[in-house]
C-alpha positions in Angstrom: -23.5 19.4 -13.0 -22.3 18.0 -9.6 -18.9 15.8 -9.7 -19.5 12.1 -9.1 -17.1 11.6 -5.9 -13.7 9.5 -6.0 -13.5 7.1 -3.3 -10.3 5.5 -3.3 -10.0 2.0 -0.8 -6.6 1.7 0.2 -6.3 -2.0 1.5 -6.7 -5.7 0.3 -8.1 -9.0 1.4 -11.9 -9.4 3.2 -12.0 -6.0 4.8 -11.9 -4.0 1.0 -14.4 -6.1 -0.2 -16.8 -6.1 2.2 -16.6 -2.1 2.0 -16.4 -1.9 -2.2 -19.6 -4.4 -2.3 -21.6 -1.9 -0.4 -20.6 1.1 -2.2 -20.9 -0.7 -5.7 -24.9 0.6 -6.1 -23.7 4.1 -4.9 -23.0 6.9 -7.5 -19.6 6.8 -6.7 -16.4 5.9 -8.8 -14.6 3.5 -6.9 -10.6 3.0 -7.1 -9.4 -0.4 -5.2 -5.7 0.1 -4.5 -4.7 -3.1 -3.2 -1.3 -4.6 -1.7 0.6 -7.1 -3.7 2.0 -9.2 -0.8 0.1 -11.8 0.0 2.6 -15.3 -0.3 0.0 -17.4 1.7 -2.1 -20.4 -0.1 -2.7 -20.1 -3.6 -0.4 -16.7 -4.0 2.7 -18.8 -2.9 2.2 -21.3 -6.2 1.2 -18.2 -8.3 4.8 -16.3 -6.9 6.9 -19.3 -7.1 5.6 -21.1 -9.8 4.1 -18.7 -12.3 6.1 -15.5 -11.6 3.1 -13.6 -10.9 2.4 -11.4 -8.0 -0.7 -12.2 -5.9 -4.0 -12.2 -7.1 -6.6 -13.5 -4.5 -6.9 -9.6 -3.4 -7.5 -8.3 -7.2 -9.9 -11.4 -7.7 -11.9 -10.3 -4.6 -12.1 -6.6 -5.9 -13.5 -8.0 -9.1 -16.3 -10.1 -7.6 -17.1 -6.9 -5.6 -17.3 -4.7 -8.5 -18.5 -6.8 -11.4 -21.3 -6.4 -13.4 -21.5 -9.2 -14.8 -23.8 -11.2 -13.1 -23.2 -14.4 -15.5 -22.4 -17.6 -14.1 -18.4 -16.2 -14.9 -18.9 -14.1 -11.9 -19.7 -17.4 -10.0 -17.2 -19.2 -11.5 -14.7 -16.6 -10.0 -15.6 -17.4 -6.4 -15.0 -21.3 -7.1 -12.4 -23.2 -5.2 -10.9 -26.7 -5.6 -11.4 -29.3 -3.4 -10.0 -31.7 -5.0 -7.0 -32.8 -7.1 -4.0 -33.3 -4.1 -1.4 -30.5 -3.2 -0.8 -29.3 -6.8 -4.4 -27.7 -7.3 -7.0 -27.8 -3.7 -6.9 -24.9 -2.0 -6.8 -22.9 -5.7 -9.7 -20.6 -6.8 -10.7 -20.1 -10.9 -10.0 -17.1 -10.2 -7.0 -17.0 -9.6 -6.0 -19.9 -12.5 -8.2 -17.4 -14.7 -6.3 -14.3 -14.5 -2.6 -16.4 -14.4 -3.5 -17.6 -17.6 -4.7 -14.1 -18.9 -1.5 -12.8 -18.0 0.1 -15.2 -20.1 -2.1 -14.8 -23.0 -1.8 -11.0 -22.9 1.9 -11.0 -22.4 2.1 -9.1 -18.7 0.1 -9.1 -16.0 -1.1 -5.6 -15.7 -2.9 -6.4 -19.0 -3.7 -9.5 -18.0 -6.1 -7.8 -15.0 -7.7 -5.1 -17.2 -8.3 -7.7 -19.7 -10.4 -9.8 -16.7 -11.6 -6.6 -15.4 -13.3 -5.6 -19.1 -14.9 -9.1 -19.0 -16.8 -8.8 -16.0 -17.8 -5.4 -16.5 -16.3 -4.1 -13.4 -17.5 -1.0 -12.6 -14.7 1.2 -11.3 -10.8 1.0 -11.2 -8.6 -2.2 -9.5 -5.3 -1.1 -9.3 -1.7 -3.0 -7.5 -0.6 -0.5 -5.4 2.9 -1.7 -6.3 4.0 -3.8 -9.2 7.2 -4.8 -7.3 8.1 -8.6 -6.1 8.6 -7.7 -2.7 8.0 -9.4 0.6 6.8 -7.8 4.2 9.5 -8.0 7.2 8.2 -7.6 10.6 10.3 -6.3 13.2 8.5 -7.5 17.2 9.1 -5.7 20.4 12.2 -8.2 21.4 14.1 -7.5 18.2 12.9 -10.6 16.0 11.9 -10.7 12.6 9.9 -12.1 10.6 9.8 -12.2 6.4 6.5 -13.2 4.5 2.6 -11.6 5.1 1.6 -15.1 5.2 4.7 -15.9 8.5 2.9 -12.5 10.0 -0.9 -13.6 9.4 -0.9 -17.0 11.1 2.3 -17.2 13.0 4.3 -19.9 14.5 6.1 -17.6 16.5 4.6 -15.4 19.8 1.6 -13.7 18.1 1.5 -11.6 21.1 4.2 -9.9 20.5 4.0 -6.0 19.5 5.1 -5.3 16.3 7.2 -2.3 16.2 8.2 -1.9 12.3 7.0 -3.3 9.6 8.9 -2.7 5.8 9.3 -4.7 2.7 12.3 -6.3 1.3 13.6 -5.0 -1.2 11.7 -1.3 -1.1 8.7 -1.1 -3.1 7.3 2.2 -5.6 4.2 3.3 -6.0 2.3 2.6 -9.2 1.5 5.3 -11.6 -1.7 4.9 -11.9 -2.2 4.4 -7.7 -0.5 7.7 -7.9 -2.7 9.0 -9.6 -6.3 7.9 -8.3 -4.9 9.1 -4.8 -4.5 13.2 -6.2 -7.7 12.4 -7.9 -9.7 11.0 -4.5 -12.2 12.9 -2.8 -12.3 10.2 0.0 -9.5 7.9 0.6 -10.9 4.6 3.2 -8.1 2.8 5.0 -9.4 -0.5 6.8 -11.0 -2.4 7.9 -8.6 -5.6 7.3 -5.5 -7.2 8.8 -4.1 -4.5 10.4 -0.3 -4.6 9.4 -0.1 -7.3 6.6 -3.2 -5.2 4.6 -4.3 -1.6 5.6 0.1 -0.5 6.8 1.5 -2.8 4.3 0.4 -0.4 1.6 1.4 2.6 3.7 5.0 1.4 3.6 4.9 1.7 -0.4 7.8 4.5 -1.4 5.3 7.2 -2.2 2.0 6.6 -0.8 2.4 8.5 2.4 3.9 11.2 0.4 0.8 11.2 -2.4 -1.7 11.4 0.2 0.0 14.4 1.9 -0.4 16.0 -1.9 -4.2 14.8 -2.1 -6.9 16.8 -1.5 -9.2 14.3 -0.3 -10.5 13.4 3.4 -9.4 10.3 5.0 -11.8 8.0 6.8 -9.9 4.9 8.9 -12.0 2.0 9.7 -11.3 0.0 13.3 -11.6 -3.5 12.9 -14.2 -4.9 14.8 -12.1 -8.0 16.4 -7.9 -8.5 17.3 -5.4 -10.3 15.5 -2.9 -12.8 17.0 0.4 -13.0 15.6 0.0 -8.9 14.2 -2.6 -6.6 16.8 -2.6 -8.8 19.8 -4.8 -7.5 22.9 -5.4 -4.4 20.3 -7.6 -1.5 21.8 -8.9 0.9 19.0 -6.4 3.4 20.8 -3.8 1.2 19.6 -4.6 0.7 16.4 -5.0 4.6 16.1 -1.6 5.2 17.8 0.3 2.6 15.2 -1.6 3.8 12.4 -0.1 7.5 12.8 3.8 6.5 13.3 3.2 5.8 9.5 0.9 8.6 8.5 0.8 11.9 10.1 -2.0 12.3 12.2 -2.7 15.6 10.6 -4.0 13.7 7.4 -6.7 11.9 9.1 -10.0 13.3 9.4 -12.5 10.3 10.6 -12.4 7.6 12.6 -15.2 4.9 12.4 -15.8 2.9 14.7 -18.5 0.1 15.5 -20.4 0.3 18.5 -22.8 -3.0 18.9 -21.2 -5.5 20.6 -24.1 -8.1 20.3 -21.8 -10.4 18.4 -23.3 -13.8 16.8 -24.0 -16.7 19.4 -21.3 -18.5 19.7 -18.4 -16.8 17.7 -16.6 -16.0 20.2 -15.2 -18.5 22.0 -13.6 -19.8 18.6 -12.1 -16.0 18.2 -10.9 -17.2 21.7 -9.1 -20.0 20.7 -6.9 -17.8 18.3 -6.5 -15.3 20.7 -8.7 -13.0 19.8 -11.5 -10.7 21.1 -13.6 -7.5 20.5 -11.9 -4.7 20.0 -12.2 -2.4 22.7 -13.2 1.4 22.0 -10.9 3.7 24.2 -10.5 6.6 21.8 -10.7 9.2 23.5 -11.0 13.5 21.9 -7.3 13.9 23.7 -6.0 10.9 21.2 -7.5 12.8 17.8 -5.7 16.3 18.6 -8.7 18.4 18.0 -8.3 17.7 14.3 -9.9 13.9 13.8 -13.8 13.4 13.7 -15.2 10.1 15.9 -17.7 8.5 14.5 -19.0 5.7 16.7 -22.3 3.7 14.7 -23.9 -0.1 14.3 -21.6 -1.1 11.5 -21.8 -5.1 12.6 -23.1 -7.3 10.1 -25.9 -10.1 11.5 -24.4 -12.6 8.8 -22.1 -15.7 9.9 -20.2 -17.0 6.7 -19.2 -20.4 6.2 -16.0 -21.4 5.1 -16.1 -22.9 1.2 -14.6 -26.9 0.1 -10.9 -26.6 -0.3 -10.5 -23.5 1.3 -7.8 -24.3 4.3 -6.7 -20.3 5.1 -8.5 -18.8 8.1 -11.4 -16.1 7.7 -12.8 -13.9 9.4 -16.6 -14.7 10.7 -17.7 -11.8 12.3 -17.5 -9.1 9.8 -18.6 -5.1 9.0 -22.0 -5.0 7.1 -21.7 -3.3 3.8 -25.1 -1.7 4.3 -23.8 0.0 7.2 -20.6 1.0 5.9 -22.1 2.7 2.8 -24.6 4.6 5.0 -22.0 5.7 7.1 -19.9 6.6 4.1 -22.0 8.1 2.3 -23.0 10.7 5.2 -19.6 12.0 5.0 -19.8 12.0 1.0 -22.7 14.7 1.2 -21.0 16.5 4.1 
């Protein structure tokens, strides 16, 4: 009898979603590992108020893997818009599993309790059950501490980044540990580059597990920069950061979206954040003979709209989940 594969997604935030929600139909078994240092919206009053690390990245993993298909699931995706500082801006969601983490006494039982609930089919795992925070170091020797300070910054946002660690130093979870030695595929991206897809790189351990792993590694370019994080970023770029924190020698694909027939009028509001397509100037010379290109449609058609209450920015032009499965799923059978 053939082995269902292991794909493991290695990330957080819009980017895992988008590629868990396409995979979710596909006899796979799907491990999130997800960062745990968000301190932006919501996770800020969850940190400092309840003593719980972030949740918005475990509550979009849920919605992505659930099964249940009950108005629960809905409920999940609701936010406030009303109710003054203390409560707009909040998801159920993330009420839900705060209060489930109370009822069940911590909050590592608190998620499997939500995850049994809404049948989620695979594992959703912290990559890291330490309260830490990200520190960026820029190109001119500042720093700055907090993922949400690095997401949507009021310093220069076009300045490089040129380390990036967490305060104080974070281990890898056991079970993390674990469904990376297990992986047959391990997906890094797409996402915020640095705050999401390195932040969990930086984890004591990680690195080190995936050098043990026998599983291939697939990194997915984001399709559009970041201000304040990947300013002006070239896929080059994003390659050449992404291996002064894991050895170029454990990477085995790159993906890479090739249709550049963006939605009408998206970009020039990328523009005004600084932001624009991510050029593709990977070249064979940049992947040492080892890494496999893989250049394909993977743009969805879809424009989302922004929810009441919701006052973080989002992404609007995104990867299509369709597209990403296909894609994966040709390098599963390979």
């Amino acid at each position: 009898m053939q082995k269902t594969p292991h794909v493991v997604i290695l990330g957080g935030g819009t980017g895992s979603y988008v590629v868990a929600s396409g995979l979710n139909n596909m006899p796979v078994k799907i491990s999130m590992l997800l960062t745990m240092v968000d301190d932006g919206g919501s996770n800020q009053t969850l940190r400092d108020e309840f003593g719980l690390l972030p949740t918005s990245g475990i509550r979009q993993a849920i919605v992505a893997l659930a099964d249940n298909q009950t108005i629960l699931r809905e409920l999940f995706t609701y936010r406030f818009h009303q109710g003054g500082k203390s409560i707009e801006g909040m998801t159920f969601g993330n009420l839900f599993m705060a209060a489930m983490a109370d009822i069940m006494g911590s909050q590592k039982k608190g998620i499997e309790e939500t995850c049994r609930l809404l049948q989620v089919k695979g594992d959703i795992i912290p990559v890291s059950y330490d309260d830490v925070r990200l520190v960026a170091t820029y190109e001119d020797g500042s720093q700055v501490i907090g993922e949400h300070h690095i997401d949507e910054p009021t310093h220069n946002g076009k300045l490089k980044i040129t380390n990036l660690e967490t305060k104080p130093e974070a281990k890898l979870s056991p079970e993390a540990r674990q469904a990376l030695l297990d992986a047959d595929l391990i997906i890094l991206g797409p996402g915020d580059f640095f705050t999401n897809t390195i932040a969990n790189l930086i984890i004591d351990g990680v690195v080190e597990t995936i050098k043990k792993s026998s599983a291939k590694l697939l990194f997915i370019s984001n399709l559009m920069t970041k201000y304040g994080e990947a300013y002006n970023y070239t896929a080059r770029d994003y390659f050449t950061d992404l291996t002064k924190y894991l050895p170029l020698e454990e990477v085995d694909y790159v993906l890479i979206n090739n249709n550049t027939d963006f939605p009408e009028g998206v970009l020039p509001l990328y523009e005004k954040e600084h932001s624009i397509p991510v050029k593709d100037d990977l070249k064979p010379s940049d992947l040492n003979g080892h890494v496999k290109l893989i250049r394909t449609d993977l743009l969805s058609r879809f424009t989302p709209t922004k929810t009441k209450g919701d006052v973080l920015k989002r992404s609007m032009i995104r990867h299509d989940p369709s597209r990403l499965t296909n894609a994966i799923m040709k390098l599963l059978k390979k």
